[in-house]
C-alpha positions in Angstrom: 15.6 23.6 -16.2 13.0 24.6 -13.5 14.0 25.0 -9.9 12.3 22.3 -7.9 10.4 24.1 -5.1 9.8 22.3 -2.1 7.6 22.7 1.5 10.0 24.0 4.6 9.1 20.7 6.5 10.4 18.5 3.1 13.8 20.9 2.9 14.0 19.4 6.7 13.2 15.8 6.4 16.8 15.6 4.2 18.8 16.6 7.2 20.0 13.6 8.9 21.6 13.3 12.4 24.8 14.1 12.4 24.9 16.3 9.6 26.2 19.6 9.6 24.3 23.1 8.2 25.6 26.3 6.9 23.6 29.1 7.3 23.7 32.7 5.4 23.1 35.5 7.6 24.5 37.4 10.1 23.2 38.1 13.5 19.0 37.8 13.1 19.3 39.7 9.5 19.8 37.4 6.5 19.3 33.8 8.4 17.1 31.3 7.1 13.7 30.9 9.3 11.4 28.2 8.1 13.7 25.6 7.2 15.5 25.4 11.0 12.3 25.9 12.6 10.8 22.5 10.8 14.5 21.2 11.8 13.6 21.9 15.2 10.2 19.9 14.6 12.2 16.7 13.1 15.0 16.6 16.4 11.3 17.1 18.6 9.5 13.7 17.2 12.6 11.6 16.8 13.6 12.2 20.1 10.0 11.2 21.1 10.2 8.3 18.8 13.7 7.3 21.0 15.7 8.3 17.7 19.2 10.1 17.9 18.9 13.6 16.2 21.7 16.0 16.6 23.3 18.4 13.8 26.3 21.1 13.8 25.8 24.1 13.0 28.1 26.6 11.3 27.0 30.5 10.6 28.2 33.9 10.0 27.8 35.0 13.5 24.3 35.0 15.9 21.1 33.8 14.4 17.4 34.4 15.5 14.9 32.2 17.7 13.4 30.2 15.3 17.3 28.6 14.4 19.5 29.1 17.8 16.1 29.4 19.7 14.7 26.3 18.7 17.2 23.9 17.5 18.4 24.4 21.4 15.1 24.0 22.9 14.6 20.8 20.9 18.1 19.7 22.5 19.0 19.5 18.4 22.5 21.2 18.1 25.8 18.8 19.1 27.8 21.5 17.9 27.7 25.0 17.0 30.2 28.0 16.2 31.0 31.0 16.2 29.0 33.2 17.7 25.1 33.5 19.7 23.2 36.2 21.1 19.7 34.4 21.6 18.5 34.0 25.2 17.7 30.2 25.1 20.7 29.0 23.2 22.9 31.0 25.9 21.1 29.1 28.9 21.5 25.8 27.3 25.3 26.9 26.4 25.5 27.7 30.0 24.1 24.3 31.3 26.6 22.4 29.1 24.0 20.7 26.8 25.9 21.1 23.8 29.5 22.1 22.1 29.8 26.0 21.8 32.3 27.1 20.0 33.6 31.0 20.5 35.5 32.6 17.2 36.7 35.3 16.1 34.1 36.0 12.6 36.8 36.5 10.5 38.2 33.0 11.3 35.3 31.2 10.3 35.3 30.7 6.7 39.1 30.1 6.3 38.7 27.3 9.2 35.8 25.5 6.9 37.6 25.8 3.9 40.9 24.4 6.1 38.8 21.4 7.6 39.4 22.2 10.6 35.8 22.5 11.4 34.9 19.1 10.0 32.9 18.4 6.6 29.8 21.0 5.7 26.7 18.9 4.2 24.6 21.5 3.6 23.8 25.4 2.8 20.7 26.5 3.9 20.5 30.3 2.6 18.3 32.9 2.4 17.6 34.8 -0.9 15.7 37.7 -2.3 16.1 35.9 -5.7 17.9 33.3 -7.8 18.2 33.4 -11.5 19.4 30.8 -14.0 22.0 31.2 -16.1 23.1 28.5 -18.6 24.3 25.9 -15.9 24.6 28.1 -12.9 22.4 29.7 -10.6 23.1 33.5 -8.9 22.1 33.8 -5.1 21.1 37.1 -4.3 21.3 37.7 -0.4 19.7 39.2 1.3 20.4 41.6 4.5 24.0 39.7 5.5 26.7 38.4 3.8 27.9 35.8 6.4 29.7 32.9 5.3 27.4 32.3 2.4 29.8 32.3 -0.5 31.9 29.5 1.5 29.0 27.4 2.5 27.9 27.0 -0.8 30.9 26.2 -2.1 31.7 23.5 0.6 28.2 21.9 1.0 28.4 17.8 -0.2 25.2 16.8 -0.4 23.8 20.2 -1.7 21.9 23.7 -1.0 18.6 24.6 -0.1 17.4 28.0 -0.9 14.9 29.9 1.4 13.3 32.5 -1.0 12.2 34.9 1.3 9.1 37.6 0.1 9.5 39.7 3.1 13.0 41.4 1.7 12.7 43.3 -1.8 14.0 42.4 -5.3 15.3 45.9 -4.5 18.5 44.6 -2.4 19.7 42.8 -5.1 22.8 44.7 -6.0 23.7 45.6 -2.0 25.9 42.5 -1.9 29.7 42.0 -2.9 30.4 38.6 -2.7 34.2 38.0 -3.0 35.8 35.0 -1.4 39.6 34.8 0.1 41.7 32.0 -1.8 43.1 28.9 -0.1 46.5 29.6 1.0 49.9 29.5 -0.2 47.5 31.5 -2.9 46.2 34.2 -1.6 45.7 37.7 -3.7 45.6 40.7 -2.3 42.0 42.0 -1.5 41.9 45.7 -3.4 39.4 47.0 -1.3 40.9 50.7 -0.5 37.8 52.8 0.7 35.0 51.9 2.0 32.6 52.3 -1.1 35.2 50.1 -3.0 33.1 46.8 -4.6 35.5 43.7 -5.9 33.2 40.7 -6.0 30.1 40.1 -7.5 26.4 40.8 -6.4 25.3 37.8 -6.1 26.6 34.1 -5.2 27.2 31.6 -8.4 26.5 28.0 -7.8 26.1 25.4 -10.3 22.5 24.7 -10.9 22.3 20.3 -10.2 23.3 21.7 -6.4 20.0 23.1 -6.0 18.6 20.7 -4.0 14.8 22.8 -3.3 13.2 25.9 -3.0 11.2 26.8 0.0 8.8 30.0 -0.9 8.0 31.8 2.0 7.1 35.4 3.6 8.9 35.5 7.0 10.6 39.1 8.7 13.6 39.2 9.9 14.0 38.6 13.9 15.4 41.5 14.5 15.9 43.5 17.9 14.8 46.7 19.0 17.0 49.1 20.2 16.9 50.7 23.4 16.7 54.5 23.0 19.6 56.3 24.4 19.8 57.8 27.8 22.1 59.8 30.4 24.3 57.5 30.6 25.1 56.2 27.1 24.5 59.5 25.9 27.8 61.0 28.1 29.8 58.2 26.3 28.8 58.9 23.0 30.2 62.3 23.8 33.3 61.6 25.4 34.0 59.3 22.6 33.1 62.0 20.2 35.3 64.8 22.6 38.3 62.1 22.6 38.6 61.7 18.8 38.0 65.7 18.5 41.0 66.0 20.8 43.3 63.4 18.6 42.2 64.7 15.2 43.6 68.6 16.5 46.7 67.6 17.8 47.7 64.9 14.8 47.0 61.7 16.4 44.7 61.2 13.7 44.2 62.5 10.4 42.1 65.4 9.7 40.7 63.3 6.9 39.4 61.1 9.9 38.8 57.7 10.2 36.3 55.1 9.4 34.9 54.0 11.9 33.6 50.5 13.3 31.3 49.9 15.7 30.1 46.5 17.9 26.3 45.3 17.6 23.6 46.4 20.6 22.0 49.4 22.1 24.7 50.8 23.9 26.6 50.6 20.5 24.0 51.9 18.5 23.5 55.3 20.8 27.2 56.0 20.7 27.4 56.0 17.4 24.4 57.7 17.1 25.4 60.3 20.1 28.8 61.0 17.3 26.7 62.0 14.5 24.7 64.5 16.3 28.4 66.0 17.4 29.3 69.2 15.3 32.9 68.7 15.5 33.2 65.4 14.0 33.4 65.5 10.8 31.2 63.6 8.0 32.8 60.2 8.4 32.9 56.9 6.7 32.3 52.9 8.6 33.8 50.3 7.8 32.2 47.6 10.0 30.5 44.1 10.3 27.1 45.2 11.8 25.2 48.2 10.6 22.3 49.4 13.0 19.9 51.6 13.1 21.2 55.1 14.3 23.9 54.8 11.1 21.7 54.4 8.7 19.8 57.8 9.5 23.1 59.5 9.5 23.5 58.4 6.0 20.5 59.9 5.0 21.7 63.3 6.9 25.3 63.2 5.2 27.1 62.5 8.2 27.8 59.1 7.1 29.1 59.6 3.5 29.4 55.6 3.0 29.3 52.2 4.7 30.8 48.9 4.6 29.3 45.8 6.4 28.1 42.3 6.6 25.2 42.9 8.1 21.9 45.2 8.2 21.6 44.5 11.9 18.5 47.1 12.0 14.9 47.3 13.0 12.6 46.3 10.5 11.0 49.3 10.0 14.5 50.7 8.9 15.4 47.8 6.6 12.0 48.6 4.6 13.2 52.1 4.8 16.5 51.0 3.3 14.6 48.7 0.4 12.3 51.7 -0.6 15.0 54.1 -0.9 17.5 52.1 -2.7 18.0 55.0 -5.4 19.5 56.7 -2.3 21.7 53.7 -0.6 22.9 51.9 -4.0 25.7 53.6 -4.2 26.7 54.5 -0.5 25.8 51.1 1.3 27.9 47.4 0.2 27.2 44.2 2.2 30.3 41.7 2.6 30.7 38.6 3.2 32.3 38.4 6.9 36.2 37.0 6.0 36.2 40.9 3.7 34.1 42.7 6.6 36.3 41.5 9.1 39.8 40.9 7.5 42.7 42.2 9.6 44.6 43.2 6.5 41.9 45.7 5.2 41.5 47.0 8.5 45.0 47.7 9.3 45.5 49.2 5.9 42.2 51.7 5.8 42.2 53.2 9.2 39.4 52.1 10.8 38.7 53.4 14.7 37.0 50.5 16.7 34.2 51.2 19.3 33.1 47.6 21.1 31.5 47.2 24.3 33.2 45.7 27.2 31.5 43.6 29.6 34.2 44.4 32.6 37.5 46.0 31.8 40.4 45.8 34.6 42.8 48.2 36.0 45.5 47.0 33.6 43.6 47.8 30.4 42.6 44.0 29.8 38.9 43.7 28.8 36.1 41.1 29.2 33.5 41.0 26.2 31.9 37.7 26.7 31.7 36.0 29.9 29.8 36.9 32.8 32.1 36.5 36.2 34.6 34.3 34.1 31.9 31.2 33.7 28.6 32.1 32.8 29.1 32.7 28.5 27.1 36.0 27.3 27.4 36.1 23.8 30.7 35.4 22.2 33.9 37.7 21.2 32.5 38.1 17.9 34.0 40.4 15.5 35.9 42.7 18.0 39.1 40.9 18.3 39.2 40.8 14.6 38.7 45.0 14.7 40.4 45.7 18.2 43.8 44.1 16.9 44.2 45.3 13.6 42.7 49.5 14.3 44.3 52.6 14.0 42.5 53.6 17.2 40.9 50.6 19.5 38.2 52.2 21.9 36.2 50.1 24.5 33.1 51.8 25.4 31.3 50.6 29.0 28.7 52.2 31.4 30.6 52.1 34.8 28.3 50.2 36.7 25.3 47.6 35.9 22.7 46.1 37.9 21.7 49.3 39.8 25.2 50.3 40.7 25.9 46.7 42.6 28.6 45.4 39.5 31.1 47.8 38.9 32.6 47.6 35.2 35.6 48.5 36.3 37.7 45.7 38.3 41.1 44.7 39.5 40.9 41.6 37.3 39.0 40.4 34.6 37.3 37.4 35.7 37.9 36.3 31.6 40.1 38.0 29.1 39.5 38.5 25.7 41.4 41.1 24.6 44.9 42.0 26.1 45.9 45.6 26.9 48.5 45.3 24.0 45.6 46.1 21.4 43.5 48.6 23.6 44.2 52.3 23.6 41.5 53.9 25.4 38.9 52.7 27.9 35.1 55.2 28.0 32.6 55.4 30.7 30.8 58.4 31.1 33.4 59.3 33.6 36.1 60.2 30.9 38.5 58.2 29.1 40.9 56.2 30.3 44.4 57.0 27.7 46.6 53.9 27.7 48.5 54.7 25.0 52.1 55.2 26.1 51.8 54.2 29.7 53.5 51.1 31.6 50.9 49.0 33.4 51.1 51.0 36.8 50.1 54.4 35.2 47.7 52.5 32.7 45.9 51.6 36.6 45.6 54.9 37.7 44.0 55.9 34.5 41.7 53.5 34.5 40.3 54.0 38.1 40.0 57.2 37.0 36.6 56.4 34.8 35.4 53.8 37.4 32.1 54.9 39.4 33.0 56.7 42.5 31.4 54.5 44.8 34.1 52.0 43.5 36.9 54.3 43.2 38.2 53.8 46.7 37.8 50.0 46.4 40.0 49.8 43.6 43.2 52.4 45.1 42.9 50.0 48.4 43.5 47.0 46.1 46.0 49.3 44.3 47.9 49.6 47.4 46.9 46.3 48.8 49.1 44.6 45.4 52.2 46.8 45.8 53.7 44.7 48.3 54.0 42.1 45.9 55.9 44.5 43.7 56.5 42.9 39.6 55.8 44.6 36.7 52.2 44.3 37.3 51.1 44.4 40.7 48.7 41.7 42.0 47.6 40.2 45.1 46.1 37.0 43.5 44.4 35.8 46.7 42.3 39.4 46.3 42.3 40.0 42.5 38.6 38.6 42.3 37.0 39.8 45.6 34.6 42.1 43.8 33.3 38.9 41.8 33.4 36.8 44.6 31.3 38.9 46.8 28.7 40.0 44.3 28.3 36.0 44.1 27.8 35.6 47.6 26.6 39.0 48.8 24.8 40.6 45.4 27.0 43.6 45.6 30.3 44.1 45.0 30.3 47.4 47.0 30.4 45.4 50.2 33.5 44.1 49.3 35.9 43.8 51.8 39.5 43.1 51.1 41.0 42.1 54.6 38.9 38.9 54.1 40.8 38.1 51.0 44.4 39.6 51.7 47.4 37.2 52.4 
């Protein structure tokens, strides 16, 4: 048997409206380029033709322009889950031109394999390489794991591969594919450090499910990263002066913990900024996204190993990674996101998670996705799925954005994604905000404590403004979002003033 090898535009001509694609990757790194980009193509001339054209579309987590990019521009997506980060797919989102969907990436395999997401037609998944063996065929992935493994297994009327030149035969190996069993059935998953592989390097499909092969030479979409500065510099070190503090007085092991850490710049420089600190010691991740700053810290020891789903990294430093795989091969596993993500390992390992709040209120509730309660940003992501389930749950934001006039700090989240329950500390580069062990009134005063000065004030006036109202949680609900509302109407949320709003 030869594998039938097929243009991008014929892989997209078999995608019918209606149908619904899954996609390998996770975030830019490891999604399939050509194929949704001549998908885009297809929804543009049978729209112009006066032809219905509309697919679902079901992926690890974010994908790049030429999938979320253009399948939105071409008004082509009815549906789409769980997660986004492009630009154009967010402003369509926002206009309500299609069904978003916002999980939590650990959810999102179970869910297809429960039905709850509706039927899965096809896998569209990058590769590296595929071999044949007797009847079946082995997938090796690329730079995510994703929900490829489920996909694959779900897809009805078949799989199309994108064999991708631009990533090296060298990855092959990076990948351990292992997928959770239907419930009442499932084993546990024996994954007790980091560097611990259980699956297999590849993913096994029988070989009449092959539906094409589209050759082709495309890099990654990936982001650059912002270089650090002042600002996320200070956090990176009162991150790294927190957990110093914890690990000397017993709070944590002096073994230490693994750490996890949220996808972006800001999370990238902290991570980087705890490396650099002598005190910490060499450390392990265990995480979804690996970016760029990691990576060098595994080549300077301080990372001693690292579990993800995703090489969310320049590509400059995923080359690096290919050409040095003597190196990585036995310090660096890819998983799919269910293992990645799973509550159950990350209970049991000790993992400290570092995610980046959007707005975080007095009461220790954060914001990670919507922009004044309404306008979406990206999605929750993977940091419920790490925030609920750590030894240590850290929320890292710079105080203020948009040249001091947003304060991060608030009386109320305008949207809540993850409770004070599950958060122990909040970081600016003001200090860090302890809520472990504190009732909701002290957890306030801690909190205002990080905020930017110029907000400070603000906040004890609202402090004192709720009391009256007394409960367990003081709140004057007719004032609670006066900081949004007059940033909405004034552009600053310094010129705030609550007698407007008090009743």
């Amino acid at each position: 048997m030869t594998f039938r090898k097929i243009t991008a535009a014929e892989a997209a001509s078999l995608i019918k409206d209606g149908d619904t694609i899954g996609l390998s990757g996770f975030t830019p790194a490891g999604t399939p380029k050509s194929i949704p980009a001549e998908i885009a193509k297809v929804a543009v001339a049978e729209h112009e033709a006066g032809r219905p054209f509309k697919i679902n579309i079901m992926t690890g987590a974010s994908t790049g322009q030429s999938c979320d990019g253009d399948l939105s521009n071409a008004q082509a997506i009815n549906f789409r889950a769980p997660y986004t980060t492009n630009a154009d797919f967010r402003k369509h989102v926002n206009n309500n031109e299609l069904a978003y969907s916002d999980l939590n990436l650990s959810n999102i395999a179970t869910q297809l394999r429960q039905g709850y997401l509706g039927k899965v037609d096809w896998a569209i998944i990058e590769a590296c390489e595929v071999e044949l063996v007797g009847n079946k065929v082995h997938i090796y992935l690329t730079a995510a794991g994703g929900i490829s493994p489920t996909v694959c297994r779900l897809a009805q009327k078949g799989i199309l591969i994108e064999l991708n030149a631009f990533h090296s035969k060298n990855c092959m190996g990076l990948h351990d594919v292992y997928e959770i069993e239907d419930h009442p059935y499932r084993k546990p998953i024996m994954i007790m450090k980091a560097s611990d592989r259980i699956g297999k390097p590849y993913v096994e499909v029988d070989a009449d499910r092959i539906m094409g092969i589209v050759e082709c030479n495309i890099p990654d979409e990936a982001r650059a990263f912002k270089d650090a500065d002042p600002i996320t510099t200070q956090i990176g070190q009162n991150v790294a002066d927190f957990l110093v503090a914890n690990m000397r007085n017993g709070k944590i092991p002096p073994t230490f913990l693994n750490l996890q850490s949220g996808v972006g710049s800001g999370a990238n420089a902290v991570l980087g900024a705890l490396g650099q600190c002598p005190e910490v010691p060499n450390f392990n991740i265990y995480t979804e996204v690996l970016q760029d700053a990691p990576v060098q810290l595994m080549r300077e020891g301080r990372v001693l190993s690292a579990s993800t789903c995703s090489l969310t990294v320049t590509n400059e430093c995923l080359q690096g990674i290919y050409d040095d795989m003597s190196f990585f091969k036995d310090k660096l596993v890819l998983r799919p996101s269910e293992i990645s993500n799973c509550p159950e390992v990350i209970a049991r390992i000790g993992v400290c998670s570092l995610n980046t709040a959007i707005e975080a209120d007095i009461y220790g509730h954060v914001n990670s996705t919507k922009i004044c309660g309404t306008k979406m940003m990206n999605g929750i992501g993977g940091s419920a799925d790490f925030t609920n389930n750590a030894y240590l749950s850290i929320f890292t934001c710079g105080s203020t954005t948009k040249g001091d006039a947003i304060s991060s700090i608030v009386p109320f989240c305008s949207h809540v994604d993850h409770t004070s329950h599950f958060i122990d500390a909040i970081i600016t580069e003001y200090g860090v905000a302890d809520l472990r062990g504190k009732s909701s009134m002290q957890k306030a005063e801690e909190v205002i404590k990080v905020a930017h000065p110029d907000y400070r004030p603000l906040l004890r006036d609202y402090l004192k403004y709720a009391e009256k109202f007394k409960g367990h949680t003081h709140h004057c609900l007719s004032a609670a979002f006066a900081m949004h509302d007059t940033f909405l109407r004034k552009g600053d949320m310094r010129l705030t003033d609550l007698a407007e709003y008090i009743k």
